[in-house]
C-alpha positions as a Markdown table, in Angstrom:
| # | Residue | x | y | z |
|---|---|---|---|---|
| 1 | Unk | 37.4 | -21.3 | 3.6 |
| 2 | Unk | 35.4 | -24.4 | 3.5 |
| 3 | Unk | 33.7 | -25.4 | 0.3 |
| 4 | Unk | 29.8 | -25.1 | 0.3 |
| 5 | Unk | 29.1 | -28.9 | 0.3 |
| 6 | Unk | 30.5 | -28.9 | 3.9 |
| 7 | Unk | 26.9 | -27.0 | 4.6 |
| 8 | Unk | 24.9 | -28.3 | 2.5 |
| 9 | Unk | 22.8 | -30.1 | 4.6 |
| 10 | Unk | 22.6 | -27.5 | 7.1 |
| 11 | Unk | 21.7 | -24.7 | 4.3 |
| 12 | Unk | 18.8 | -27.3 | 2.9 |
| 13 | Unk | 16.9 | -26.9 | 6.2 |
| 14 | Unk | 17.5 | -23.0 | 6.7 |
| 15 | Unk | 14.3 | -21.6 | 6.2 |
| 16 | Unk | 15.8 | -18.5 | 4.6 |
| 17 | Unk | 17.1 | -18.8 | 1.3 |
| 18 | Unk | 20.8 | -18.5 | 0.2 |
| 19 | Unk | 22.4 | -18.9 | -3.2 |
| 20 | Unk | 25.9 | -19.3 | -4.0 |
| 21 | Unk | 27.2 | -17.2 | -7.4 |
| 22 | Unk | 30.7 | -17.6 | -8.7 |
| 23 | Unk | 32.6 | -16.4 | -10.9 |
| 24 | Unk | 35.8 | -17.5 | -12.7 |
| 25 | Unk | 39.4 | -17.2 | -10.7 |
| 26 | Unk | 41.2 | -14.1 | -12.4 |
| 27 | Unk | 41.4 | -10.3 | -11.5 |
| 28 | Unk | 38.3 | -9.2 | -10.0 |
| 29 | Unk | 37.5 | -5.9 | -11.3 |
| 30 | Unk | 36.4 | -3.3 | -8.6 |
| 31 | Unk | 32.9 | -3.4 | -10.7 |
| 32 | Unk | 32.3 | -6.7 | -9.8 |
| 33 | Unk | 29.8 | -6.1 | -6.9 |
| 34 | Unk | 27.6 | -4.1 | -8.7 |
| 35 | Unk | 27.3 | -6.3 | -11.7 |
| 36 | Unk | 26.3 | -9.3 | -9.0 |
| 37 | Unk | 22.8 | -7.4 | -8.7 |
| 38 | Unk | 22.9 | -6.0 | -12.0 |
| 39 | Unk | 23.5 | -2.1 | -10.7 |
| 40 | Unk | 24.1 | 0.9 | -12.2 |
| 41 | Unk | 26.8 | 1.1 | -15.0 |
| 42 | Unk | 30.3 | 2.6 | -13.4 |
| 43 | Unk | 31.4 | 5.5 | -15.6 |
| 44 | Unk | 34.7 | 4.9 | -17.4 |
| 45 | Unk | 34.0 | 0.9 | -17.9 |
| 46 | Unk | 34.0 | -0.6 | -21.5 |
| 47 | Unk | 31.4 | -2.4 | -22.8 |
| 48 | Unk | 33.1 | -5.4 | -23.5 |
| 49 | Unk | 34.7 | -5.3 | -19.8 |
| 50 | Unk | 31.2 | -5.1 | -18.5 |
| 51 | Unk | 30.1 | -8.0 | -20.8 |
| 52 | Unk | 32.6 | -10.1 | -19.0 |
| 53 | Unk | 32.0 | -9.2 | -15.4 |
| 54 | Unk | 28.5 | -9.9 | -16.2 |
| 55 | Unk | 29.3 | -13.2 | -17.4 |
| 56 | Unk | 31.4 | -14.0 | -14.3 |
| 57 | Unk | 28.6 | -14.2 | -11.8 |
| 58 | Unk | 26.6 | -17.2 | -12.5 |
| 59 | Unk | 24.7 | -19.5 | -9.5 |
| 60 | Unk | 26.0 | -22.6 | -8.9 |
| 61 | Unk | 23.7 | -23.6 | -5.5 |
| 62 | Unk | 20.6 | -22.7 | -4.3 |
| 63 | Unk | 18.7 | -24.3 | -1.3 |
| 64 | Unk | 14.9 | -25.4 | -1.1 |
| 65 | Unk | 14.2 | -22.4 | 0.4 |
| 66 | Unk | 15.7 | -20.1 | -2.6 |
| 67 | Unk | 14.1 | -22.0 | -4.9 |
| 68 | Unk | 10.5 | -21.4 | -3.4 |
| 69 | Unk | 11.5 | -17.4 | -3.2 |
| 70 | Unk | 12.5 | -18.0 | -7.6 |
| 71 | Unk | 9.6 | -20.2 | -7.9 |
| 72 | Unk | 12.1 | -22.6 | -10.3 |
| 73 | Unk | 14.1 | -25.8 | -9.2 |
| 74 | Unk | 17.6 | -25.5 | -9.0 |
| 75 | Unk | 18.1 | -27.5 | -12.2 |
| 76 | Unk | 16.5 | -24.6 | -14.0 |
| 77 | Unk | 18.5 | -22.0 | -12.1 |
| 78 | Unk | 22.4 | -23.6 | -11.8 |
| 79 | Unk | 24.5 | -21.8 | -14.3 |
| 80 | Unk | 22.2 | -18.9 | -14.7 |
| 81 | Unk | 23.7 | -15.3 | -14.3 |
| 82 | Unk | 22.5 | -14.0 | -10.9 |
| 83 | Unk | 21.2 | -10.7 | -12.5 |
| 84 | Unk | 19.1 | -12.8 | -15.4 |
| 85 | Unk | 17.0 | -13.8 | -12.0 |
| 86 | Unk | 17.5 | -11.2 | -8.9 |
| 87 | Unk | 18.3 | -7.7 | -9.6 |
| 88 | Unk | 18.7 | -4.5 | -7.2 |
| 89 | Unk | 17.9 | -1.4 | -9.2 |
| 90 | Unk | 19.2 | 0.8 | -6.4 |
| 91 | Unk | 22.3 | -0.4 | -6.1 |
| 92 | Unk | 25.1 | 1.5 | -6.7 |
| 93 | Unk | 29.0 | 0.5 | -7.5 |
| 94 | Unk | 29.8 | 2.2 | -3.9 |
| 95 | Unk | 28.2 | -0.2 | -2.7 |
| 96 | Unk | 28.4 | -3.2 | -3.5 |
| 97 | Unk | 32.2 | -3.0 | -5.1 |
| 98 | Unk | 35.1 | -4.4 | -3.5 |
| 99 | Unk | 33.1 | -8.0 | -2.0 |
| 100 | Unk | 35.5 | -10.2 | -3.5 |
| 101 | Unk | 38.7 | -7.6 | -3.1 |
| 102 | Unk | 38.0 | -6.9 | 0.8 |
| 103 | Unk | 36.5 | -9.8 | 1.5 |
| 104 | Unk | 34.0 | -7.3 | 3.9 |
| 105 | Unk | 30.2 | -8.3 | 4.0 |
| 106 | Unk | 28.0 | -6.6 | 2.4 |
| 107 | Unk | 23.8 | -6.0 | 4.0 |
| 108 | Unk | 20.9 | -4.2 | 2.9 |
| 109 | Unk | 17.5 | -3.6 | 4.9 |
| 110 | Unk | 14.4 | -3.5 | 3.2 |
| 111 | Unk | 15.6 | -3.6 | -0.1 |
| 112 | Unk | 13.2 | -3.2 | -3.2 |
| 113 | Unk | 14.6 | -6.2 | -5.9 |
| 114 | Unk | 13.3 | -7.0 | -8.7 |
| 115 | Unk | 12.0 | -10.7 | -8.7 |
| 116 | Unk | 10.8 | -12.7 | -12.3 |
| 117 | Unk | 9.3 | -9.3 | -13.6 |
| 118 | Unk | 7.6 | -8.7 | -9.7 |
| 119 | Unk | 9.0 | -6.8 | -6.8 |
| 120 | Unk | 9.9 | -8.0 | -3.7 |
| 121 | Unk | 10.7 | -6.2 | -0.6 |
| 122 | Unk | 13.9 | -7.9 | 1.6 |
| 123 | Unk | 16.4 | -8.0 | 3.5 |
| 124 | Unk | 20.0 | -9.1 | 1.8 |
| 125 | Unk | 23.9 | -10.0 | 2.5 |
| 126 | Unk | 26.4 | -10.6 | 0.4 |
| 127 | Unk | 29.2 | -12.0 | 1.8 |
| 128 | Unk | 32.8 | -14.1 | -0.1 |
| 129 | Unk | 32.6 | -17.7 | 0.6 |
| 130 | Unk | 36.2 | -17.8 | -1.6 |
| 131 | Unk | 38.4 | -16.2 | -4.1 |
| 132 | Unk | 35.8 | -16.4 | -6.6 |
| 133 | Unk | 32.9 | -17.5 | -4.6 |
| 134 | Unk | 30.3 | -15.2 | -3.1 |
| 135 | Unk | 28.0 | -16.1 | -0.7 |
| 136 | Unk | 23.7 | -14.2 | -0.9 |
| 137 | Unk | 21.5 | -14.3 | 2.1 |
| 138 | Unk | 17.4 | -13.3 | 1.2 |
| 139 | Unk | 15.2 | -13.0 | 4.1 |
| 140 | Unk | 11.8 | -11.2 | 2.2 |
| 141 | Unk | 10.0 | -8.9 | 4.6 |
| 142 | Unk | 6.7 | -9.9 | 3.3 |
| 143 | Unk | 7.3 | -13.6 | 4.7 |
| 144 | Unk | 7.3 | -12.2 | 8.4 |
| 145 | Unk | 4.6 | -9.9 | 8.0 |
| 146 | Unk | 2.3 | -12.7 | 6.3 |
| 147 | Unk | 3.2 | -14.8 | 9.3 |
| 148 | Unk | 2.1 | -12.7 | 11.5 |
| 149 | Unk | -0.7 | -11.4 | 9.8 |
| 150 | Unk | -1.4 | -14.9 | 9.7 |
| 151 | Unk | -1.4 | -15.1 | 13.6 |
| 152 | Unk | -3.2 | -12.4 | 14.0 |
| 153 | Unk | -6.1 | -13.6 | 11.6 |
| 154 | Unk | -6.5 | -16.8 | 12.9 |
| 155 | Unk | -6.8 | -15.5 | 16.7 |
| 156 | Unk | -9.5 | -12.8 | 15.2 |
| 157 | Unk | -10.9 | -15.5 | 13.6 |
| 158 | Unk | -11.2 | -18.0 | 16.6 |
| 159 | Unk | -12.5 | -15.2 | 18.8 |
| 160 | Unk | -15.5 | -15.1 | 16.4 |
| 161 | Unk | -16.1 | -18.3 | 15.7 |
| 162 | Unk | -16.4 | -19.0 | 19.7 |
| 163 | Unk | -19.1 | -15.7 | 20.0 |
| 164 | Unk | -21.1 | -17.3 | 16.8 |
| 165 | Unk | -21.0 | -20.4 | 18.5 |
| 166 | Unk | -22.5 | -19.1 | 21.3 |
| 167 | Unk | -25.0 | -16.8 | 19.8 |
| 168 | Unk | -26.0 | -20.0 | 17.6 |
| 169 | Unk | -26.7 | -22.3 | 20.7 |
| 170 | Unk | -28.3 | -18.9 | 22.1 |
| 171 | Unk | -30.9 | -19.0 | 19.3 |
| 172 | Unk | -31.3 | -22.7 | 18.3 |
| 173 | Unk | -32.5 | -23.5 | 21.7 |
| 174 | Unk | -35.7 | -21.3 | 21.4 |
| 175 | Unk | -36.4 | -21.8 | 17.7 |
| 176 | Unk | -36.6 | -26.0 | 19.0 |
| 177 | Unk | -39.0 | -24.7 | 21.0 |
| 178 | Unk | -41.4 | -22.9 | 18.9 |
| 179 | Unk | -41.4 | -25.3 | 16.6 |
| 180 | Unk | -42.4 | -28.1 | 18.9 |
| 181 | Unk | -45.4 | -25.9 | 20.6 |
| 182 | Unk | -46.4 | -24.7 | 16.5 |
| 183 | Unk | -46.6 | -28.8 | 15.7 |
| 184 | Unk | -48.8 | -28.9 | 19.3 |
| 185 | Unk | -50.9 | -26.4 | 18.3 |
| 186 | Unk | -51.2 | -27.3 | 14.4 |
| 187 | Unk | -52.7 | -30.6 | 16.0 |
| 188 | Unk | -55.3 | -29.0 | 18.3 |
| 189 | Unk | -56.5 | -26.9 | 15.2 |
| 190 | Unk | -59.7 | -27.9 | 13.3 |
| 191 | Unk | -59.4 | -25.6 | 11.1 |
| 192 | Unk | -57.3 | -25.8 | 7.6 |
| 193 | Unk | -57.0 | -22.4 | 7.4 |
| 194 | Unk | -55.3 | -22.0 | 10.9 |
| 195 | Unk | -52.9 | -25.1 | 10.3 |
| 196 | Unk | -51.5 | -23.2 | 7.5 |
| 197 | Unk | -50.1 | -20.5 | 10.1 |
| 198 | Unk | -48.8 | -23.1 | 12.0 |
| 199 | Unk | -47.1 | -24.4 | 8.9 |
| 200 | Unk | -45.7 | -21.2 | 8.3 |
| 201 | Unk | -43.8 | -21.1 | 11.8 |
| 202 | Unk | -42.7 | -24.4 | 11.3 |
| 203 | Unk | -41.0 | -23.4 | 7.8 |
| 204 | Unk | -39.7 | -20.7 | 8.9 |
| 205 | Unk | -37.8 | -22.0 | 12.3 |
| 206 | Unk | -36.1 | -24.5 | 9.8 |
| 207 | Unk | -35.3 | -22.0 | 7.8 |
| 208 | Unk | -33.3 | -19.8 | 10.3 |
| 209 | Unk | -31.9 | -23.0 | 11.8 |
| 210 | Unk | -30.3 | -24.2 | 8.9 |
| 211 | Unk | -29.2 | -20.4 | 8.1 |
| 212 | Unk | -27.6 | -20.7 | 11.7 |
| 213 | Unk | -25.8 | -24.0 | 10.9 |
| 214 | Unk | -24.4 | -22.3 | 8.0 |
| 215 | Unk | -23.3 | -19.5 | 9.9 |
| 216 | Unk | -21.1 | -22.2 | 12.0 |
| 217 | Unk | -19.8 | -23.5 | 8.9 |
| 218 | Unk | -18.8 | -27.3 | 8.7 |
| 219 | Unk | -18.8 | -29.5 | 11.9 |
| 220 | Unk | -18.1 | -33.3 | 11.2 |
| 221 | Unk | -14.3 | -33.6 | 11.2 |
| 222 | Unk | -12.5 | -34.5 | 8.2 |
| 223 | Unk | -12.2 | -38.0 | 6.5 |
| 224 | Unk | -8.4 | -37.8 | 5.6 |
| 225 | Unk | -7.1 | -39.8 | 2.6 |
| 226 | Unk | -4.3 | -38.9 | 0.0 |
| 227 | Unk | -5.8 | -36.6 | -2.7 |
| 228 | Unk | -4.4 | -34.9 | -6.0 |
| 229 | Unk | -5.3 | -31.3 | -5.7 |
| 230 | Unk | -5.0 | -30.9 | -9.6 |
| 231 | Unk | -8.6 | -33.9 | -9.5 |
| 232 | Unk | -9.9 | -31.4 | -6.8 |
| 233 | Unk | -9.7 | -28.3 | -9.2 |
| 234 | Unk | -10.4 | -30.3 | -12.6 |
| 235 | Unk | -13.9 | -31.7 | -11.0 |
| 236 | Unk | -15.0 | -27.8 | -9.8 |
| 237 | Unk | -14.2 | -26.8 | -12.9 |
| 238 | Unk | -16.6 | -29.4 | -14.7 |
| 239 | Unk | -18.9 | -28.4 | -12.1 |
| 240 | Unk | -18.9 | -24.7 | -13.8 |
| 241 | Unk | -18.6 | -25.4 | -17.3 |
| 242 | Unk | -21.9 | -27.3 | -16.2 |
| 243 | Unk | -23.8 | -25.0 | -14.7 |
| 244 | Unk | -22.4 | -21.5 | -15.5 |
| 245 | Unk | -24.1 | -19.7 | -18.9 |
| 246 | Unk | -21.3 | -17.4 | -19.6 |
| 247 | Unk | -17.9 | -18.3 | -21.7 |
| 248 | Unk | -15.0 | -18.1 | -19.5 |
| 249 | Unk | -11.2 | -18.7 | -20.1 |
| 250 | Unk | -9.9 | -21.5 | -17.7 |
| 251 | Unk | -5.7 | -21.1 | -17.9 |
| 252 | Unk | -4.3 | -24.1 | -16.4 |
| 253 | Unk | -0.4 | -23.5 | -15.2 |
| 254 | Unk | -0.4 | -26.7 | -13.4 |
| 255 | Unk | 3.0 | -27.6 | -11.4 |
| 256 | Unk | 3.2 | -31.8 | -11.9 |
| 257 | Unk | 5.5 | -32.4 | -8.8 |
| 258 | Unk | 3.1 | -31.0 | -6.6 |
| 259 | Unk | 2.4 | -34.4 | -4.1 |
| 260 | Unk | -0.6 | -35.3 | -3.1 |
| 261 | Unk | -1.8 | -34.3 | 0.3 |
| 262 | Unk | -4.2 | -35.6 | 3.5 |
| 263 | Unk | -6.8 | -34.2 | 3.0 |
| 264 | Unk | -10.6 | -34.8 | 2.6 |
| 265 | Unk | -11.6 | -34.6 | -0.8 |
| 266 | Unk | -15.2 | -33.9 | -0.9 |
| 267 | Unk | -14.8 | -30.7 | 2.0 |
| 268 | Unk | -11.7 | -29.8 | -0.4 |
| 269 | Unk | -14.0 | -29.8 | -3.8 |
| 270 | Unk | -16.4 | -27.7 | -1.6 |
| 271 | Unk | -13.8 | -25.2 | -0.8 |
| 272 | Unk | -12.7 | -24.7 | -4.1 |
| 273 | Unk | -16.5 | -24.5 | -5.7 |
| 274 | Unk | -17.2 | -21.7 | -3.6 |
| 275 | Unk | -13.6 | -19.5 | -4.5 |
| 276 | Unk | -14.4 | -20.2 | -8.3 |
| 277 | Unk | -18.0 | -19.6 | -7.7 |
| 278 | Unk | -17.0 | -16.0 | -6.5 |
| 279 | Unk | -14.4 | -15.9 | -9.3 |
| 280 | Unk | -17.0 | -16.4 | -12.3 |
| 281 | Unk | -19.7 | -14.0 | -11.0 |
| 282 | Unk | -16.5 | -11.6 | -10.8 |
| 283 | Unk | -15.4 | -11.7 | -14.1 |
| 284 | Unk | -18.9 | -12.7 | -16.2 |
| 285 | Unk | -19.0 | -8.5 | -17.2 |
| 286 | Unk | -15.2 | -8.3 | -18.1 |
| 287 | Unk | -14.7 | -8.1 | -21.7 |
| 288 | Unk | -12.2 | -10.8 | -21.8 |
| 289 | Unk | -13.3 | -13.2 | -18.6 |
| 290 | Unk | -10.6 | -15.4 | -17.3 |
| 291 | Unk | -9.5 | -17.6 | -14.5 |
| 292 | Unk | -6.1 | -18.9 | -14.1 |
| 293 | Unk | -6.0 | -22.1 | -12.2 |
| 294 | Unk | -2.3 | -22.5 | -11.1 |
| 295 | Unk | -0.3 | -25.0 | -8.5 |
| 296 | Unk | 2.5 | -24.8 | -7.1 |
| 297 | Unk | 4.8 | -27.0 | -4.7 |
| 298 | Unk | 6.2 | -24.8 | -2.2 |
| 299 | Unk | 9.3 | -25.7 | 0.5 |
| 300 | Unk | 9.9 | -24.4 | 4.2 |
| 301 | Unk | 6.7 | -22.5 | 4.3 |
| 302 | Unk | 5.4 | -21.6 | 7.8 |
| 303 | Unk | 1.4 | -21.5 | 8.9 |
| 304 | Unk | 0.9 | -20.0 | 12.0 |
| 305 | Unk | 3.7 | -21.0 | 14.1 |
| 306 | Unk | 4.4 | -24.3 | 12.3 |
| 307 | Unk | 7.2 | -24.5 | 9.6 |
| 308 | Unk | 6.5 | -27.2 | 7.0 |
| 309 | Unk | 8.5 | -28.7 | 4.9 |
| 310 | Unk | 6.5 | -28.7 | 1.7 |
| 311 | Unk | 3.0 | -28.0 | 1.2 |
| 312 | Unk | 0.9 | -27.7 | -1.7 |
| 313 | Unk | -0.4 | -24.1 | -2.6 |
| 314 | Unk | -3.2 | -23.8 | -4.9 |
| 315 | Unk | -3.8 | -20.4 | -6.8 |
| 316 | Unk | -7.1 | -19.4 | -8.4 |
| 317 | Unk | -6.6 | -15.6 | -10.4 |
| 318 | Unk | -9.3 | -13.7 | -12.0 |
| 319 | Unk | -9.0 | -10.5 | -14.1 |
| 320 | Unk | -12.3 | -9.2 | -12.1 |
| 321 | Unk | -12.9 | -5.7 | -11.0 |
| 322 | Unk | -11.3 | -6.9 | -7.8 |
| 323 | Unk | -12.8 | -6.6 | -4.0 |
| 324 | Unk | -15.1 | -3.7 | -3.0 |
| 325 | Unk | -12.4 | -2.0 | -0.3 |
| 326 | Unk | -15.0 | -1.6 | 2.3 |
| 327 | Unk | -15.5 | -5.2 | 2.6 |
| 328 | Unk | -11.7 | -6.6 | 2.4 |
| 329 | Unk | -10.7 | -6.6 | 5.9 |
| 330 | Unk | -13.9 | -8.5 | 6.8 |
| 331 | Unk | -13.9 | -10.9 | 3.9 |
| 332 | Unk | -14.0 | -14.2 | 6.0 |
| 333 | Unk | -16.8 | -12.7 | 8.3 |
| 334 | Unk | -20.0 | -14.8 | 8.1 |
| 335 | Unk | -22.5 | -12.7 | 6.1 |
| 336 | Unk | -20.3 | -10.6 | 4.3 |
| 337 | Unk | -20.9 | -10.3 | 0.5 |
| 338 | Unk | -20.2 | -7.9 | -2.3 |
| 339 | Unk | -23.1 | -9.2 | -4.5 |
| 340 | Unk | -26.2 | -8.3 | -4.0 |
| 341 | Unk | -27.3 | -11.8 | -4.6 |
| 342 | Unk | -24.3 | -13.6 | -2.3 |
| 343 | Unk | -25.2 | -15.3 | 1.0 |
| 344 | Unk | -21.8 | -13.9 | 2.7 |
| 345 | Unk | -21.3 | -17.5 | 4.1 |
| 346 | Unk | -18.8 | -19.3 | 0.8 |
| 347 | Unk | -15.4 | -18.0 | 2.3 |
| 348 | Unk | -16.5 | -18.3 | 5.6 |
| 349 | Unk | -17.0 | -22.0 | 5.3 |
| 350 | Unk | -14.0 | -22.6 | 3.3 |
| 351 | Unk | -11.5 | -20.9 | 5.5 |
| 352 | Unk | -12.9 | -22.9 | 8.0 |
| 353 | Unk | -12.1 | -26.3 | 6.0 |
| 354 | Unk | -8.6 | -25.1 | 5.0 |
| 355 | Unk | -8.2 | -24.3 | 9.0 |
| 356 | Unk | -9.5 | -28.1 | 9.5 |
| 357 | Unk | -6.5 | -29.0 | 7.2 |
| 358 | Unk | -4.0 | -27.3 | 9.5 |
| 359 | Unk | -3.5 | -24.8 | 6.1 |
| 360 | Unk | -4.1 | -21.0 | 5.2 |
| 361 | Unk | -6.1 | -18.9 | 2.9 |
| 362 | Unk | -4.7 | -15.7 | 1.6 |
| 363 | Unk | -6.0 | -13.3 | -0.8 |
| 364 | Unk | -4.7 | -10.3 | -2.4 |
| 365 | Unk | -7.0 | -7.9 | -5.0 |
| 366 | Unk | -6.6 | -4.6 | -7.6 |
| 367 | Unk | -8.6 | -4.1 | -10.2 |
| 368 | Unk | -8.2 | -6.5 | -12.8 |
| 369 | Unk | -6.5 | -9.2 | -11.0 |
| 370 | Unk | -7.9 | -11.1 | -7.4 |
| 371 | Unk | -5.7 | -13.9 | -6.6 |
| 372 | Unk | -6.8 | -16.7 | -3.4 |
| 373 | Unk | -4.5 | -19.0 | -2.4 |
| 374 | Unk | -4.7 | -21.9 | -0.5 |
| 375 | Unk | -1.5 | -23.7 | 1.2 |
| 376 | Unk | -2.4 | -27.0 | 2.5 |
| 377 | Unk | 0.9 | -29.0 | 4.6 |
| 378 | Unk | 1.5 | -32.4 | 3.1 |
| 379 | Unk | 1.4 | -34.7 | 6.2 |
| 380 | Unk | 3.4 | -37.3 | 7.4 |
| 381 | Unk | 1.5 | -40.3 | 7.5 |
| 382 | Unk | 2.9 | -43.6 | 9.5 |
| 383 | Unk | 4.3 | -46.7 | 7.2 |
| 384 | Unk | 4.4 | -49.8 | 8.1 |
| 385 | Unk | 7.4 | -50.3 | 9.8 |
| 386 | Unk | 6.4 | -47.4 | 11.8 |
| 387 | Unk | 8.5 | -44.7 | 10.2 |
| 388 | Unk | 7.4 | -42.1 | 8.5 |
| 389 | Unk | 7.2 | -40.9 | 5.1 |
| 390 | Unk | 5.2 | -38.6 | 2.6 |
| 391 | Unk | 2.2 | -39.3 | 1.4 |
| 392 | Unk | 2.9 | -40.7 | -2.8 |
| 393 | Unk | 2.9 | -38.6 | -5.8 |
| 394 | Unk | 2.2 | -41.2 | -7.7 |
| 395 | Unk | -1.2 | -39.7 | -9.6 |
| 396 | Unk | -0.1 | -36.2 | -9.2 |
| 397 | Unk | 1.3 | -36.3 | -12.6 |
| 398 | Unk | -1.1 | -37.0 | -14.8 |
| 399 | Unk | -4.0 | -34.8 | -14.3 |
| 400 | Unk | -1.8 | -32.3 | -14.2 |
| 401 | Unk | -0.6 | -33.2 | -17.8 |
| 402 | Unk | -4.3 | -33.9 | -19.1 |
| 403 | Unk | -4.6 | -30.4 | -17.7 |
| 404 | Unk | -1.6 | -28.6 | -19.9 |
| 405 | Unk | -2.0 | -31.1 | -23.2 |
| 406 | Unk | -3.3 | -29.7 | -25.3 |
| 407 | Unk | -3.4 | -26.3 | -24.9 |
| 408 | Unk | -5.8 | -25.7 | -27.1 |
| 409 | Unk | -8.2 | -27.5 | -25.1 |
| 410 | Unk | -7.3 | -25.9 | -21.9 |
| 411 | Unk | -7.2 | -22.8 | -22.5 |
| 412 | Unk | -10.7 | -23.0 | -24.4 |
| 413 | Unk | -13.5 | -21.1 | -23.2 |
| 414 | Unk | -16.1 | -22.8 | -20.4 |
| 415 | Unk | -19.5 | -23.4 | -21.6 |
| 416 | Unk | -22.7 | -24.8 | -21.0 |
| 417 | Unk | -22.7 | -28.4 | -21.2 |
C-alpha cells in the first residue's frame, strides 16, 4: 500500500475528515479493533494486555477538515491515543475486531460517538492503510442536515423578504401622501389648535415609516475592508458594560489564529450589539449571569451551496432560560419577540447583514444555555500582481490576547461605567 503522504494533498481538500491511527508493527491482537474506539472490554483479556493495545493506536495525521470536527490543530492531536479524543460507546469487539488481521473495511451508519465530552451523530469507516496503519473516515450527519437546513432557511427567508418588500412599498406610497396633504392643510389652518392635529398626522406617518424601514432591515450595501472580529466583539462589549445596570460575567475563549475577514465593521458591530443585547436581558434574572464570548477558525465549511475554505465563526453563549418554544421556528421573522418590551426587528436585521456577508447565523437553545453563531467566509481579495491571497492576520492576535490576559480581568463582572 502506498504511504499516506502520497494523498496528502488530496486528503487536505476532502471536505470530510479522515485521520490516520497507527500502531506499532508486532502481533495484532484480535482486540485491537475495539480498543481503536475505545469499546467494550473483551472477556478473558488482561489488564496489562489491554493497557498495551490501548497504547498502540495513537494518530499520526489528521486533515483540515478533522481538525475542525476535534476543534484542535493537528499539533495538539499527533501522537494522541485515538480513544483519548473519539470514542464509540456501542461498539462491540465483534465488530470492530479483526481490521488489521483481515484487512476487511469496517462502516457504521448513524453512529452516536462521543466527541470532547459532546455527542456527535455520524457516519464512520475504518479501513487498514498498512500492517500497522489504519485508515478513519467521519462524515457527521448533522453537517448535511445544517446544510440543508441552511438551504431551506435562506429560501424561506428570501420568500419573505420579497412579500415585506412589497407590502412596504404598498404602504410607504400612501403614508407620503398623507403626510404631504396633512402639511397642506396645517398651512390653510388659522387656528393653533387645529395645526396641532395636523402635527399629530405628520408624527405619526414618520413614525410607521421609519417602523417600515426597520421592517426591511439594512439597505446601503456594505463598505468592505479587512476587520478583526475579536475588535468587533471587544467594542459591543464596552458598549454593554456602558450602558447595562446589571453585573454580568463576560468569558472570553478567544481563538488568536482566527484571520481577519471582509467585512464591514460598523454593520458587523451592529449585528453583534443586537445578539448580546438579547443575551443580557436573558440572563439579568439568572443567579449566576454569564456570557461566553468564543471564536473560532473553522476549515472546509459550507454556506448554502458554497464550500469555503476557512471562515471565521463567532459564538456568543448565555446560561439564560433559553427560547420560549412557540417562537423558535420564527425567530428571524420581523416582529417576533419574547420580551414584552422587544421590537422583534434585532435578529431580523442582523441575519440580514450576516446574509450581506455571504455568511450564516445559527442558533441552538435549552434551558440554561442559548448559543448564536455566526460564520462569516474569509474572502479572497486581489494582490497586486493580480493573484489572489487572504486577507492578513496580522492584528488578529493581539486583541485576542488583551482579551485572555489576565484572566482576572476578563472574566470580571460587567458594570456600569
Amino acid at each position: 500500500m502506498k504511504p499516506i503522504a502520497t494523498y496528502r494533498d488530496i486528503l487536505e481538500q476532502l471536505a470530510t475528515a479522515v485521520v490516520v491511527v497507527a500502531r506499532p508493527s508486532g502481533r495484532v491482537g484480535s482486540f485491537a479493533g475495539a480498543k481503536l474506539l475505545g469499546g467494550a472490554k473483551e472477556s478473558g483479556t488482561s489488564p496489562s494486555e489491554d493497557a498495551s493495545l490501548a497504547e498502540a493506536f495513537c494518530i499520526t495525521y489528521l486533515n483540515q477538515a478533522a481538525q475542525s470536527l476535534f476543534g484542535h490543530s493537528d499539533g495538539a492531536l499527533v501522537g494522541r491515543r485515538i480513544e483519548e479524543v473519539l470514542r464509540d460507546p456501542n461498539a462491540t469487539p465483534q465488530e470492530l475486531a479483526g481490521v488489521l488481521e483481515t484487512g476487511q473495511a469496517f462502516t457504521k451508519r448513524a453512529a452516536n460517538l462521543v466527541l470532547g465530552g459532546s455527542t456527535v451523530r455520524l457516519d464512520y469507516s475504518i479501513e487498514p492503510l498498512s500492517d500497522t496503519e489504519l485508515l478513519l473516515e467521519l462524515k457527521p450527519q448533522d453537517r448535511f442536515l445544517r446544510i440543508d437546513h441552511d438551504e431551506r432557511q435562506v429560501s424561506l427567508q428570501e420568500t419573505t423578504r420579497k412579500l415585506a418588500r412589497g407590502l412596504a412599498h404598498e404602504v410607504k406610497n400612501p403614508l407620503g401622501g398623507i403626510r404631504g396633504a396633512a402639511q397642506l392643510l396645517a398651512r390653510q389652518l388659522g387656528n393653533e389648535e387645529q395645526r396641532e392635529y395636523t402635527s399629530v398626522i405628520i408624527e405619526e406617518t414618520d413614525r410607521l415609516r421609519s417602523l417600515v424601514d426597520r421592517i426591511l432591515g439594512p439597505s446601503d450595501e456594505p463598505h468592505f475592508d479587512a476587520v478583526n472580529v475579536h475588535d468587533v466583539i471587544e467594542r459591543v462589549v464596552r458598549l454593554l458594560e456602558a450602558e447595562r445596570p446589571a453585573e454580568v460575567t463576560f468569558k472570553r475563549d478567544y481563538d488568536p489564529s482566527v484571520p481577519e475577514v471582509e467585512g464591514d465593521l460598523g454593520k458587523l458591530v451592529q449585528a453583534t450589539l443586537n445578539v448580546l443585547k438579547n443575551a443580557f436581558a436573558a440572563v439579568v434574572e439568572v443567579p449566576e449571569p454569564t456570557i461566553v464570548l468564543q471564536t473560532r477558525s473553522v476549515r472546509q465549511f459550507t454556506i448554502g451551496s458554497v464550500r469555503h475554505r476557512l471562515v471565521a465563526n463567532m459564538n456568543f453563549i448565555d446560561n439564560g432560560p433559553g427560547i420560549p418554544a412557540d417562537i423558535e421556528g420564527r425567530l428571524f421573522y420581523p416582529m417576533i419577540s419574547g420580551r414584552p418590551d422587544g421590537s422583534g426587528l434585532g435578529l431580523a436585521i442582523t441575519q440580514t447583514i450576516v446574509g450581506q456577508h455571504n455568511g450564516v447565523i445559527e442558533h441552538e437553545s435549552q434551558p440554561g444555555r442559548t448559543a448564536f453563531s455566526f460564520y462569516l467566509p474569509v474572502k479572497q481579495v486581489q494582490g497586486p500582481n493580480g493573484s489572489t491571497r487572504q486577507l492578513p492576520k496580522r492584528t488578529a492576535d493581539a486583541p485576542a490576547r488583551r482579551a485572555n490576559a489576565p484572566a482576572r480581568r476578563a472574566n470580571a463582572p460587567a458594570r456600569r461605567a
